[in-house]
PAZAPA-4460 file (N, C-alpha, C; in steps of 0.05 Angstrom, whole numbers, plus 32768, in hexadecimal, padded with zeros to 4 digits):
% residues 189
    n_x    n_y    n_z   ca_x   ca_y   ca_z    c_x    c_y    c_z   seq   type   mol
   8140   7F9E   8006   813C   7F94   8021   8153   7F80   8028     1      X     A
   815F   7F84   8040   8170   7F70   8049   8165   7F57   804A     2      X     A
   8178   7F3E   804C   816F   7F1E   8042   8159   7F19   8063     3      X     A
   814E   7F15   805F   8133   7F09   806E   8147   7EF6   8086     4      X     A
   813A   7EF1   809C   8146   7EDB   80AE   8132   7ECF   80AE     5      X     A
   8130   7EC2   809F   8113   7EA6   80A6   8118   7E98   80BD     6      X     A
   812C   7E8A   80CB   8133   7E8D   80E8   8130   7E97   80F4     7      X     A
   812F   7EA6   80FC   8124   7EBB   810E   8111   7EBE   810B     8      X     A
   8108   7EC9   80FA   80DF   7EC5   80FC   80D9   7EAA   8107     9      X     A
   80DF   7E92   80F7   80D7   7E75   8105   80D5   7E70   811B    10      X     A
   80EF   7E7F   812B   80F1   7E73   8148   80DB   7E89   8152    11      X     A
   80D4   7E97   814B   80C8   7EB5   815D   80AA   7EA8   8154    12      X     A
   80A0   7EA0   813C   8084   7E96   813F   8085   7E7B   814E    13      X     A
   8097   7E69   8158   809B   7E57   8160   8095   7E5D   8187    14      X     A
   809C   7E70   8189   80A0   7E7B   81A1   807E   7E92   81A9    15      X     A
   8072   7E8C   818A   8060   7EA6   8193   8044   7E8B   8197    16      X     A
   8049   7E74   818A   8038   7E60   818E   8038   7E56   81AB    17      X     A
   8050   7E56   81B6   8058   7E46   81CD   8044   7E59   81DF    18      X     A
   8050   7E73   81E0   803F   7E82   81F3   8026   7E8C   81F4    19      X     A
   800F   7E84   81DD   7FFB   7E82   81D8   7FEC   7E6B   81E3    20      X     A
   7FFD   7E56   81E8   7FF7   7E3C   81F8   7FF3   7E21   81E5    21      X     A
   7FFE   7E2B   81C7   8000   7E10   81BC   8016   7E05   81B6    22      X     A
   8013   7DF2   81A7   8029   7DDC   81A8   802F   7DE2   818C    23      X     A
   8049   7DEA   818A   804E   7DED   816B   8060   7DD7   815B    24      X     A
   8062   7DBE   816A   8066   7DA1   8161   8049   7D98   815B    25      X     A
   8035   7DA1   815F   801E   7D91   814E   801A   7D96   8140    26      X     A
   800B   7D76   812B   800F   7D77   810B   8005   7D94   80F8    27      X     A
   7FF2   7DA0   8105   7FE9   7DB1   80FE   7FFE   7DD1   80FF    28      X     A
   8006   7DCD   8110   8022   7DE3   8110   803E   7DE4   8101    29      X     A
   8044   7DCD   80F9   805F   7DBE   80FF   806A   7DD3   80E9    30      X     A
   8060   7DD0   80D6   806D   7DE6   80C7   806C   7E03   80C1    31      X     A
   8054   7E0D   80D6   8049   7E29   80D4   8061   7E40   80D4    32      X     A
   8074   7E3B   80E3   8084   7E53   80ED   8094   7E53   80C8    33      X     A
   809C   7E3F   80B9   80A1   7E43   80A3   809B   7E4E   8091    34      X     A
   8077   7E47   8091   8065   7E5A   8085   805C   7E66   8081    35      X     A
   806E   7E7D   80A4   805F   7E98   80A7   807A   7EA7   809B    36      X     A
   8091   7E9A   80A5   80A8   7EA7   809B   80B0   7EAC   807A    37      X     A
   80A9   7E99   806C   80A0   7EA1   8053   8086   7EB7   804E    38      X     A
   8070   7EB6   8058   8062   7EC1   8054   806C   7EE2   8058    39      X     A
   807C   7EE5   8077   8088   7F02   8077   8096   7F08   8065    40      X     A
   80A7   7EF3   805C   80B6   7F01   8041   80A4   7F06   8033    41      X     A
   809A   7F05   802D   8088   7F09   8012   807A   7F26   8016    42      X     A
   806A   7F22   8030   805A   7F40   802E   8065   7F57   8034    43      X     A
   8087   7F54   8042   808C   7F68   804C   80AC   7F6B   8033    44      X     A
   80A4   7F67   801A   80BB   7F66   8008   80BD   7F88   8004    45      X     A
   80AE   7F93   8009   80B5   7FB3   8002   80BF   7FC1   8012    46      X     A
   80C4   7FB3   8026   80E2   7FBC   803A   80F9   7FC0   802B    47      X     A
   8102   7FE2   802C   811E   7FEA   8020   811B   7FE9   800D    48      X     A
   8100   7FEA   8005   80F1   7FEF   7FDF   80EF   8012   7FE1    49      X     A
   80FB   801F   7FCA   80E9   8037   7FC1   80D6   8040   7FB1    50      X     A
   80C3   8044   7FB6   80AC   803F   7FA3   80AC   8059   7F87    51      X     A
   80C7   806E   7F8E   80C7   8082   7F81   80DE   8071   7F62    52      X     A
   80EB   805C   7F72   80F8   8052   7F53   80E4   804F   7F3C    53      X     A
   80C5   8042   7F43   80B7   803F   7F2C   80B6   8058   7F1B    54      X     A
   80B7   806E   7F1E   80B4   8084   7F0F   80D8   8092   7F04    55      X     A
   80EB   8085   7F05   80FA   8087   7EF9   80FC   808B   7ED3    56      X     A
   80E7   807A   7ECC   80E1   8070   7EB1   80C4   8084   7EA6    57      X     A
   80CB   80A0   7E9E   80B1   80A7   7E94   80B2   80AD   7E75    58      X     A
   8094   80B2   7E6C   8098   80B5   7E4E   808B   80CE   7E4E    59      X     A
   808D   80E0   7E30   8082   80F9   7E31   806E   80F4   7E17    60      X     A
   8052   80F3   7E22   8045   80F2   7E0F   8030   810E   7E07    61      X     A
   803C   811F   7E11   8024   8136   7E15   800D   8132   7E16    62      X     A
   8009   8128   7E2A   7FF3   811B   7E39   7FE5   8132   7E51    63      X     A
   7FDD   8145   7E5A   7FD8   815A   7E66   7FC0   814F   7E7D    64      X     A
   7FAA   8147   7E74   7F9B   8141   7E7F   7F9E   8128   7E9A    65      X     A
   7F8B   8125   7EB1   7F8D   8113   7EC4   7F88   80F5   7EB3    66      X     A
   7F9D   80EA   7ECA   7FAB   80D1   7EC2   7F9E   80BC   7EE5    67      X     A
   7F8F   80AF   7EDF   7F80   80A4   7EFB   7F8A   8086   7EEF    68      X     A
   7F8A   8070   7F14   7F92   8057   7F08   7F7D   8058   7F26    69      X     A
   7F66   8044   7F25   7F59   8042   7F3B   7F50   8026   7F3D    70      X     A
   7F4B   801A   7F5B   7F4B   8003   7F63   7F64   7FF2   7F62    71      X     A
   7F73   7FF6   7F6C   7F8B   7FED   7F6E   7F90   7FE2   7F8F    72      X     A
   7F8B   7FC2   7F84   7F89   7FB4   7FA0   7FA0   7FB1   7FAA    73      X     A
   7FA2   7FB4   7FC2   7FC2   7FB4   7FD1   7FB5   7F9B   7FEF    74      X     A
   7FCA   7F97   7FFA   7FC9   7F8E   801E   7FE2   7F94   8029    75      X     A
   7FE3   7FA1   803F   7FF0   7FA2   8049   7FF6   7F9C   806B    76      X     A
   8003   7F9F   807C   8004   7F9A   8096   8007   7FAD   80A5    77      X     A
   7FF5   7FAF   80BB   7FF0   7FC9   80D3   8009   7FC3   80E3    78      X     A
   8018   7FD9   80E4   8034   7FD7   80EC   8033   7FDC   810E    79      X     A
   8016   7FDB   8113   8009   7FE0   812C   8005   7FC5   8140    80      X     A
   7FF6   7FB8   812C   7FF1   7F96   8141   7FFA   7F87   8124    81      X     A
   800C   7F8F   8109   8017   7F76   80FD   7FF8   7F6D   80F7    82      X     A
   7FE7   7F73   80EA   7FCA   7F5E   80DB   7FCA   7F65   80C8    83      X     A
   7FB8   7F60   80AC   7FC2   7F73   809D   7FA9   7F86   8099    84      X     A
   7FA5   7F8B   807F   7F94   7FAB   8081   7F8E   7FA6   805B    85      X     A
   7F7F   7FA6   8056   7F7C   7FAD   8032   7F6C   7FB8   802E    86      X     A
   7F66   7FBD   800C   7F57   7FD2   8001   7F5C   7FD3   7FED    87      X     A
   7F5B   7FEB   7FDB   7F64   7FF5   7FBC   7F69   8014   7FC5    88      X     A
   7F7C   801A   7FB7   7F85   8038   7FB0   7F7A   803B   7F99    89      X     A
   7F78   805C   7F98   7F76   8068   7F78   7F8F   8081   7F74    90      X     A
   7F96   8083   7F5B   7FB1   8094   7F60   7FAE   80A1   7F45    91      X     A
   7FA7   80BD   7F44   7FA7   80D5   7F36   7FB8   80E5   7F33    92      X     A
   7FC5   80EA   7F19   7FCC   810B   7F18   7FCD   8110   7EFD    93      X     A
   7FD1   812E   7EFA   7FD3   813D   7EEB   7FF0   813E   7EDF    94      X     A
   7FF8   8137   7EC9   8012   8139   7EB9   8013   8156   7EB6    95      X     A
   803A   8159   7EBF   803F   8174   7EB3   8051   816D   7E9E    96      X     A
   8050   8180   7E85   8056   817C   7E6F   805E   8169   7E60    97      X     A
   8042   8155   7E67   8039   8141   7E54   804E   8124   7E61    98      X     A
   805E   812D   7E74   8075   8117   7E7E   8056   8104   7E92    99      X     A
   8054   80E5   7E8A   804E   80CB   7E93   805D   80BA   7E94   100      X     A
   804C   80AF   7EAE   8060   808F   7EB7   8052   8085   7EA8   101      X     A
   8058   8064   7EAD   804E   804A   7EA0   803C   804A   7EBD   102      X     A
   801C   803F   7EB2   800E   803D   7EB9   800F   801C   7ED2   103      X     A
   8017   8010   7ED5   801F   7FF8   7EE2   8030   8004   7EF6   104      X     A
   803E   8021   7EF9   8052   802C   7F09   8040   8030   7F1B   105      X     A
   802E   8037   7F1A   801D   8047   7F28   801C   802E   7F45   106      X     A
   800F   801F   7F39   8005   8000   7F47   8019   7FFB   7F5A   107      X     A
   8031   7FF7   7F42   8049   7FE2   7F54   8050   7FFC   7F66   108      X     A
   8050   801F   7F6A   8053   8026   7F89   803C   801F   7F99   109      X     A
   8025   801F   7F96   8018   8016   7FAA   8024   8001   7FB9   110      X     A
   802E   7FE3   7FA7   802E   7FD5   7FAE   803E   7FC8   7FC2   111      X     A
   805B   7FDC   7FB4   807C   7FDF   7FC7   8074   7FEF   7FDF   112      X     A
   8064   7FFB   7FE0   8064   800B   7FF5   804F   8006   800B   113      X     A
   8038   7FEB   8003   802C   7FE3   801B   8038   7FC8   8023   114      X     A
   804F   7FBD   8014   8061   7FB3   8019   806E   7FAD   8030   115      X     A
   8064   7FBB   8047   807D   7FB5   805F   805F   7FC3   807A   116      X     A
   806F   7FC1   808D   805D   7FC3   80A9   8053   7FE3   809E   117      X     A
   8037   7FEB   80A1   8033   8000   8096   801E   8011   809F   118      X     A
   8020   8026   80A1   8002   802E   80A7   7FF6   803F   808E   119      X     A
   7FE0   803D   8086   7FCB   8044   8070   7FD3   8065   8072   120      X     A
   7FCD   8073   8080   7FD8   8091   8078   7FF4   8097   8070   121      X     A
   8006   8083   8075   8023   8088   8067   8024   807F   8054   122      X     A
   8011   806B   8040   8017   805A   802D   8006   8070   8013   123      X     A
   7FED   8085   801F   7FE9   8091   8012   7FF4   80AF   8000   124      X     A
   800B   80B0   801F   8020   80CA   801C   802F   80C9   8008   125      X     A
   803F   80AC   8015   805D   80A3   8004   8051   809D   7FE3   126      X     A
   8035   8092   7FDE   8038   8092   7FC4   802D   80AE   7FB6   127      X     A
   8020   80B3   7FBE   802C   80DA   7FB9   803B   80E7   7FB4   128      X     A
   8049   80EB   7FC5   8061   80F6   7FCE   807E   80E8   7FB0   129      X     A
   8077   80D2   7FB8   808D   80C5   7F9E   8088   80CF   7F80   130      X     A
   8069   80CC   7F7E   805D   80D8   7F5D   806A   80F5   7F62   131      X     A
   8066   8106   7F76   8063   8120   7F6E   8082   8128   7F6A   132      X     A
   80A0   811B   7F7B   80BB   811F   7F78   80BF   8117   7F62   133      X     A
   80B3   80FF   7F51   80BF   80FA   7F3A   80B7   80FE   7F24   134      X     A
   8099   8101   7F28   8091   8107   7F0A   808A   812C   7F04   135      X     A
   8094   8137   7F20   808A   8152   7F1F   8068   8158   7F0D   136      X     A
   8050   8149   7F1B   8040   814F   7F07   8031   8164   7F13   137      X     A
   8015   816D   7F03   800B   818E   7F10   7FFE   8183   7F30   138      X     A
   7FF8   816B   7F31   7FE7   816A   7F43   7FE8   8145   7F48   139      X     A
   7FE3   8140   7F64   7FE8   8124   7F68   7FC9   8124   7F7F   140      X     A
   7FBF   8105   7F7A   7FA5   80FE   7F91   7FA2   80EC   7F8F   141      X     A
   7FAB   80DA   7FA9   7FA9   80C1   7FAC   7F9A   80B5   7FC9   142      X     A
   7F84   80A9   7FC8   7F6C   80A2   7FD7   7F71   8084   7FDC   143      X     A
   7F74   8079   7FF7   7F7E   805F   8003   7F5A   8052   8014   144      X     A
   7F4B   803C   8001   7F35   803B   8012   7F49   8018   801F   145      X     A
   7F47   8011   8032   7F44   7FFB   8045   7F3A   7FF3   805B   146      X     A
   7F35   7FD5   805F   7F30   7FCD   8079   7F44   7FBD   808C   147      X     A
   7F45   7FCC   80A1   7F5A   7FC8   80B0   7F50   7FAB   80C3   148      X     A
   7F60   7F97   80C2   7F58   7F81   80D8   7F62   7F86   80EF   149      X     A
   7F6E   7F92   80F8   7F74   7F98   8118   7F55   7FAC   8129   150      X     A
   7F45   7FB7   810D   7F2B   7FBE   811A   7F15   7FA7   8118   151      X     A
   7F10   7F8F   8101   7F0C   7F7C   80F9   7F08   7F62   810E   152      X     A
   7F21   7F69   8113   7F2B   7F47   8122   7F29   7F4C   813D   153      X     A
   7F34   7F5F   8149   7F33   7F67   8167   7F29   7F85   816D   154      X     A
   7F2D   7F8C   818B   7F29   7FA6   818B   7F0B   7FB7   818F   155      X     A
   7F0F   7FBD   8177   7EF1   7FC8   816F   7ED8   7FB4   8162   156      X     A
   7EEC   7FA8   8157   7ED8   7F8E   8146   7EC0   7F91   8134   157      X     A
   7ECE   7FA3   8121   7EB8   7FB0   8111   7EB9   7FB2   80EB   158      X     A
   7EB3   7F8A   80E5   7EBC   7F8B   80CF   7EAE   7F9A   80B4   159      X     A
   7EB5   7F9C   80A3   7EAE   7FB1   808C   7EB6   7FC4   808F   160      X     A
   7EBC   7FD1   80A6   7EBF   7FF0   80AD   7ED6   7FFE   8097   161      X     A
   7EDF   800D   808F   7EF2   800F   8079   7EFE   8033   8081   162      X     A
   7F1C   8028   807C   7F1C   8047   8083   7F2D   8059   8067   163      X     A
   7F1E   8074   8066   7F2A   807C   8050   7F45   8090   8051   164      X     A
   7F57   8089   8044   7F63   80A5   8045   7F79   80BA   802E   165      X     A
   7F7A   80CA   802B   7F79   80DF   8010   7F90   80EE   8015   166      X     A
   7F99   80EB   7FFF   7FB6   8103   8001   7FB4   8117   7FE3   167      X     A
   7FAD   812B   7FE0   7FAE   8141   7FCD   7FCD   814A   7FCD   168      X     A
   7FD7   8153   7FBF   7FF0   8165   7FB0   7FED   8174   7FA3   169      X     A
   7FFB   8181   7F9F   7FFC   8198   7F82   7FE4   81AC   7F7F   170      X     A
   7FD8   81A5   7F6A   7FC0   81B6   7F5F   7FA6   81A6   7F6D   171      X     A
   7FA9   8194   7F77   7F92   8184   7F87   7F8E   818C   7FB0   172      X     A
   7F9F   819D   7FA5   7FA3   81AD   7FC7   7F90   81C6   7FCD   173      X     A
   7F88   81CA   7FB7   7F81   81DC   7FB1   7F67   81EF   7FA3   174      X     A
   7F66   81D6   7F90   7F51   81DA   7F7F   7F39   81C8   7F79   175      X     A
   7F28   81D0   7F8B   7F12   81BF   7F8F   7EFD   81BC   7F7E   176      X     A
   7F03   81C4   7F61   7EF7   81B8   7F4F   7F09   8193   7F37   177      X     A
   7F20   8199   7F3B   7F36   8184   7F33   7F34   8175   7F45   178      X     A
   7F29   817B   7F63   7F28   8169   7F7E   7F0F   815A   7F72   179      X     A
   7EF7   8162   7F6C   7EDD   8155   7F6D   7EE3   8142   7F52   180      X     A
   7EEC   8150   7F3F   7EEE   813F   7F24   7EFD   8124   7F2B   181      X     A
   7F11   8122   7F40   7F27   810B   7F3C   7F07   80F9   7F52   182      X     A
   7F04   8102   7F65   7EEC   80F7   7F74   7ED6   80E9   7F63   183      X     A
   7ECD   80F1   7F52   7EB4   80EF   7F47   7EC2   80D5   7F2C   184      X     A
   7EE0   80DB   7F23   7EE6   80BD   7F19   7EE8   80A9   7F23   185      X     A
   7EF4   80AE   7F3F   7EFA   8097   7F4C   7ED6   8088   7F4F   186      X     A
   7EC8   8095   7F58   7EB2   808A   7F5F   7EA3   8076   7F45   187      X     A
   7EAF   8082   7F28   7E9F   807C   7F10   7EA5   8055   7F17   188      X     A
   7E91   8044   7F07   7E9A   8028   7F11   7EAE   8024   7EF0   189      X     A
***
């Protein structure tokens, strides 16, 4: 990611207070625009991240069988109204010829990749899509549950509501018995 302008963010939350109708010289403000501008760095660090580098590094353990990493808490920001949105992913597949990542790879794409302004059906694709270009395995399924605060906070105003969403690959496109099996782990507690 290019170097952050904390300046620029400052003056722009500085300017988003003003026109909200407060005073962003009171004690209670004085330093907010600082601590949102850090705060953007931070959540939106997976800007000009590829989440497909984590799978650069695999091992071959002839390992055949499904490989699940589930509840994997992420937050990210609705690139819609900027709030954010969280949840847990679960991220499945099937190794082809026994080639695995490191199990923490799995996580850290979730994590690069809800990383920046985002919407929940792309964050389900891209980490897909990355497992399936690099690790070529038989089959990829990755299931995004969150709750979005832009339905939460405004709008609709409908907290708990959670929305789900599923991306199959490979042999999971297909075969709706490998479909129910990866389903029926995720659910296990």
């Amino acid at each position: 990611m290019e170097k952050i302008d904390y300046e620029k963010i400052e003056k722009a939350v500085t300017m988003i207070l003003e026109a909200v109708g407060e005073d962003p010289d009171r004690e209670g403000l004085i330093e907010t625009p600082k601590r949102v501008a850090k705060m953007y760095a931070e959540m939106f660090e997976g800007i000009g991240k590829d989440p497909k580098d984590y799978f650069k590094t695999v091992f071959n353990e002839n390992h055949d069988e499904v490989v699940i990493v589930k509840d994997i808490a992420f937050h990210s920001m609705c690139e819609h109204h900027l709030v954010p949105f969280f949840g847990h992913a679960h991220v499945a597949y099937i190794p082809r010829d026994g080639v695995v990542a490191g199990l923490s790879k799995l996580a850290r794409a979730v994590e690069t990749t809800a990383r920046r302004p985002q919407l929940q059906e792309r964050i389900t694709s891209t980490v897909a899509d990355s497992i399936m270009e690099m690790l070529n395995p038989l089959g990829v399924y990755v299931i995004i549950e969150a709750e979005h605060m832009c339905m939460t906070m405004r709008g609709i105003k409908k907290p708990g509501a959670k929305t789900v969403t599923a991306v199959a690959r490979g042999i999971y496109e297909h075969d709706d018995v490998k479909r129910s099996e990866i389903l029926s782990l995720i659910k296990m507690s």
